[in-house]
N, C-alpha and C positions, 0 to 999 in steps of 0.2 A: 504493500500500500504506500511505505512509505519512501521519496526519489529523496535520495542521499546525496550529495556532490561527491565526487571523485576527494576533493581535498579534504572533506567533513572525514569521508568512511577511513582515508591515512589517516587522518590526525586521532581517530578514536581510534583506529585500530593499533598507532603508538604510542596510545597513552600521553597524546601530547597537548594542551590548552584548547581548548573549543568553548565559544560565546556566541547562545543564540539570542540573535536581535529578532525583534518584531516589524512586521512590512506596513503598519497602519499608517505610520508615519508618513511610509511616500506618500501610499495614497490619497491618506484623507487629514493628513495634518500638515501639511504645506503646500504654498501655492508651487503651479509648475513654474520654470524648468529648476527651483533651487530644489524641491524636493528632490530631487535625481542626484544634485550637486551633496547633499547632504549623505544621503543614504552610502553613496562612493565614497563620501571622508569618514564615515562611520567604520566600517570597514576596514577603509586602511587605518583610523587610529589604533584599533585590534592586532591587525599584523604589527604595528607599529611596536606594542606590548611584546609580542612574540607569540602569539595566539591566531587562532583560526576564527574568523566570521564566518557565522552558518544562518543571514539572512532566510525568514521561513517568510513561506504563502502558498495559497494552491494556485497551481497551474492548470488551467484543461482541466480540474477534475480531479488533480494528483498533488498531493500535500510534498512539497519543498522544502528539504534542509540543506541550506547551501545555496545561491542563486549563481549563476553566472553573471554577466556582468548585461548581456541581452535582455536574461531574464528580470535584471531589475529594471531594465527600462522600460520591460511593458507594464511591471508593477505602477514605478512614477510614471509614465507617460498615456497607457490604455486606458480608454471610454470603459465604465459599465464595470470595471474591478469593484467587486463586493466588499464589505468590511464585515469580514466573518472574527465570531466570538465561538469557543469549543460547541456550543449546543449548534452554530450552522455549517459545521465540519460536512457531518453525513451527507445534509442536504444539497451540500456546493459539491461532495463526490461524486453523490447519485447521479446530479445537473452534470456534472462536467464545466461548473463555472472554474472560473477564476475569480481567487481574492486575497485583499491584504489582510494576515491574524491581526486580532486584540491580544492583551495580554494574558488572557485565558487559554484563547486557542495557541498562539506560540507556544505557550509555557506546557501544555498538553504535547504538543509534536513535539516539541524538543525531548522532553522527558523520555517519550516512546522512544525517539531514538537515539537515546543514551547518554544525550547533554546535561548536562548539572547545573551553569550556569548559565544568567539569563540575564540583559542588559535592556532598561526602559526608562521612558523616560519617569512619569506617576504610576500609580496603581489608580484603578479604579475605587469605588466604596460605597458607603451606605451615603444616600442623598439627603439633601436637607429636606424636612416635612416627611420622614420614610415611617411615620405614624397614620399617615394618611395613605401617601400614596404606596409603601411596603415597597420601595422602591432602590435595589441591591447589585451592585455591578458582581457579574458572574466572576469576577475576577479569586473574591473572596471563596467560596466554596469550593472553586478549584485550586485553589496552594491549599486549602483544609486537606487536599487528600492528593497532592502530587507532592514527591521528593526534588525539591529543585532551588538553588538559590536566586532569589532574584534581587540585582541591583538596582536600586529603584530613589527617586530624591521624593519619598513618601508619597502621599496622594494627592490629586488636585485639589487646591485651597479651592475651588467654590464646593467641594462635599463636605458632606457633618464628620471631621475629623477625629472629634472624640469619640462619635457610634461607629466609625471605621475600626480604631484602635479596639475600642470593647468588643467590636465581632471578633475578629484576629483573635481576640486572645482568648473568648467564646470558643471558636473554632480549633484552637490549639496550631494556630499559625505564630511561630517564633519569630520575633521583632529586636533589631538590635541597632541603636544608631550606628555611623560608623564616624570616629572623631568624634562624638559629639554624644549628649544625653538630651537633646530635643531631638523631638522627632521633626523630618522637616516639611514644610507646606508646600512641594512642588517649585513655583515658583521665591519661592524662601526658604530662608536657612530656618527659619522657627516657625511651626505653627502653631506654635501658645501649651502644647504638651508634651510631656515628657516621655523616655521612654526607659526602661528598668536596666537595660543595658546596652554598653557601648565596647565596639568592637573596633580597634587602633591598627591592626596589619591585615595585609590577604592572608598572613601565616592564621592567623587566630581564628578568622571565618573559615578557613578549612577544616581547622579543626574543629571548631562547631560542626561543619557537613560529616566529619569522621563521627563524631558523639552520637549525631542523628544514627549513622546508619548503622554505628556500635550496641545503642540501644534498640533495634529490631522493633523499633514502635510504628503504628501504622503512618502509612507519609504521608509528612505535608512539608511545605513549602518551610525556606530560613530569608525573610525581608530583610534585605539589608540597605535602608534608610540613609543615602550617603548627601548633605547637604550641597545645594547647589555654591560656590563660589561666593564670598562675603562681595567681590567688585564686582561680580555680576549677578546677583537679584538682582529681582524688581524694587521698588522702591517701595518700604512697608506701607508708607502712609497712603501713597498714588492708589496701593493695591487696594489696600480696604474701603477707599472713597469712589473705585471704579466699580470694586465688586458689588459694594450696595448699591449703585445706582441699577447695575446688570441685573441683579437680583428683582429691584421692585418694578425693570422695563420687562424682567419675564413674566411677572406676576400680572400687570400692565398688560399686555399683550396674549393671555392666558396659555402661555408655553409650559409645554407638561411631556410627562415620562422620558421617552430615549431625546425627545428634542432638547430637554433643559441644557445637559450638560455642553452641546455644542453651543447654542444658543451664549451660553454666559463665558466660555473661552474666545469667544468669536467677538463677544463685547468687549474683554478683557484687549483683546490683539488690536482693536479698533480706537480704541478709546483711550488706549498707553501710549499708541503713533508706533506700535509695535513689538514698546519694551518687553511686555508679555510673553512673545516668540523667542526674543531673543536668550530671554533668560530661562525660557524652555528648553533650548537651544543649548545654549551652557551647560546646563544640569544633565542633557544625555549624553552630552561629549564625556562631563566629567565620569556619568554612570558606567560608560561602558569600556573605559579608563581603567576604570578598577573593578569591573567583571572580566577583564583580561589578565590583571594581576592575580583576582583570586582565583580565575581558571588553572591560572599558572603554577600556583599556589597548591592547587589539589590534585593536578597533573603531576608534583612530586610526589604524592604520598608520604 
């Protein structure tokens, strides 16, 4: 089922550093032609590290680990690419679509085919008002029950960060800032809460993944919450004065379920003059920076 790259299936089968990125990005989180321009420097910052990129999405029907360089241009540049989440895997199979993974569906393929570590830029989460609307990125229940680390600069500041945190730990999803004892808000190094513990090397977080797998407990996911750059966030105060007004134009406008969340990043990106992108930008550079170290890191043993 699953189309391996030539470089992916060497580099596992010598035990050597592999970091799977996620394709959403091209697709649906940047305008063309830099989304292309990005996903290429992604990539080589990995090899840069001394790691292998194992860019995922389906092609034709057929789930990708590894893209060639062809293959990501019809990711960032093709009409009609889907943005598949693990629950639209089967159905984009059965179709024979093509689509860019979320952080669910990545983090599911890679796992299956034997990747450990996983570079993004937010995590999904529980939404704000999810009293009402019960309203939960699939994100969460799948690291509840897949063995995988992911690099991640926390969740996006427009979700309920503290009902984020309390599902995780509900869940028995392991959270560890890295540098740092905040957890961070995506576009910031702080999102106002804390996290119980802080992890300083890629040597340390591997040895977390060794614990995991030394305790034979059922899998889930190790978050590792790595803060975006102090000179590159957003600017705290810009943020919180953008995001309420976003907040009460979706409210205003009666924007609800899968639309909110694009809806208040798009306000976010509009309304900064773009700082919002940028320091988006920043955070996965830096993410997948150090999801190459600690590939690297557990590629020793």
């Amino acid at each position: 089922m699953l189309v391996v790259s030539d470089d992916v299936q060497a580099a596992l089968a010598e035990r050597r550093p592999v970091v799977a990125l996620e394709s959403t990005i091209i697709a649906h989180g940047l305008p063309r032609p830099r989304n292309l321009r990005v996903a290429l420097e992604l990539e080589e910052a990995v090899r840069d590290e001394g790691a292998v990129p194992a860019t995922i999405a389906v092609l034709d029907g057929r789930p990708h680990i590894g893209l060639g360089k062809e293959q990501v241009e019809r990711i960032a540049s093709e009409d009609g690419v889907r943005k598949l989440s693990q629950r639209d895997l089967p159905l984009a199979i059965a179709a024979g679509a093509s689509g860019a993974t979320t952080v669910s569906a990545t983090a599911l393929l890679a796992a299956r085919a034997g990747l450990r570590v996983f570079a993004t830029g937010g995590l999904g989460g529980v939404h704000r008002g999810w009293t009402v609307t019960q309203d939960e990125s699939a994100d969460l229940g799948l690291l509840a029950r897949t063995r995988i680390t992911v690099v991640c600069a926390g969740v996006k500041s427009v979700l309920d960060v503290a009902a984020t945190l309390e599902r995780l730990e509900t869940l028995g999803v392991a959270v560890a800032g890295y540098g740092t004892d905040r957890f961070p808000g995506f576009y910031l190094r702080d999102s106002g809460h804390p996290v119980d513990w802080t992890l300083r090397t890629p040597h340390e977080v591997a040895g977390v993944m060794r614990a995991q797998d030394a305790l034979a407990a059922p899998p889930s996911a190790l978050v590792v919450a790595n803060p975006v750059p102090q000179d590159e966030q957003l600017d705290p105060a810009l943020h919180a004065r953008v995001l309420d007004e976003a907040l009460r134009e979706c409210d205003a406008h009666g924007v609800s379920g899968q639309a909110v969340t694009p809806f208040l990043l798009d306000y976010l990106m509009r309304h900064t003059d773009g700082a919002s992108l940028e320091a988006n930008l920043a955070a996965i550079r830096g993410n997948v920076r150090l999801a190459a170290r600690i590939a690297t890191a557990w590629a020793r043993g």
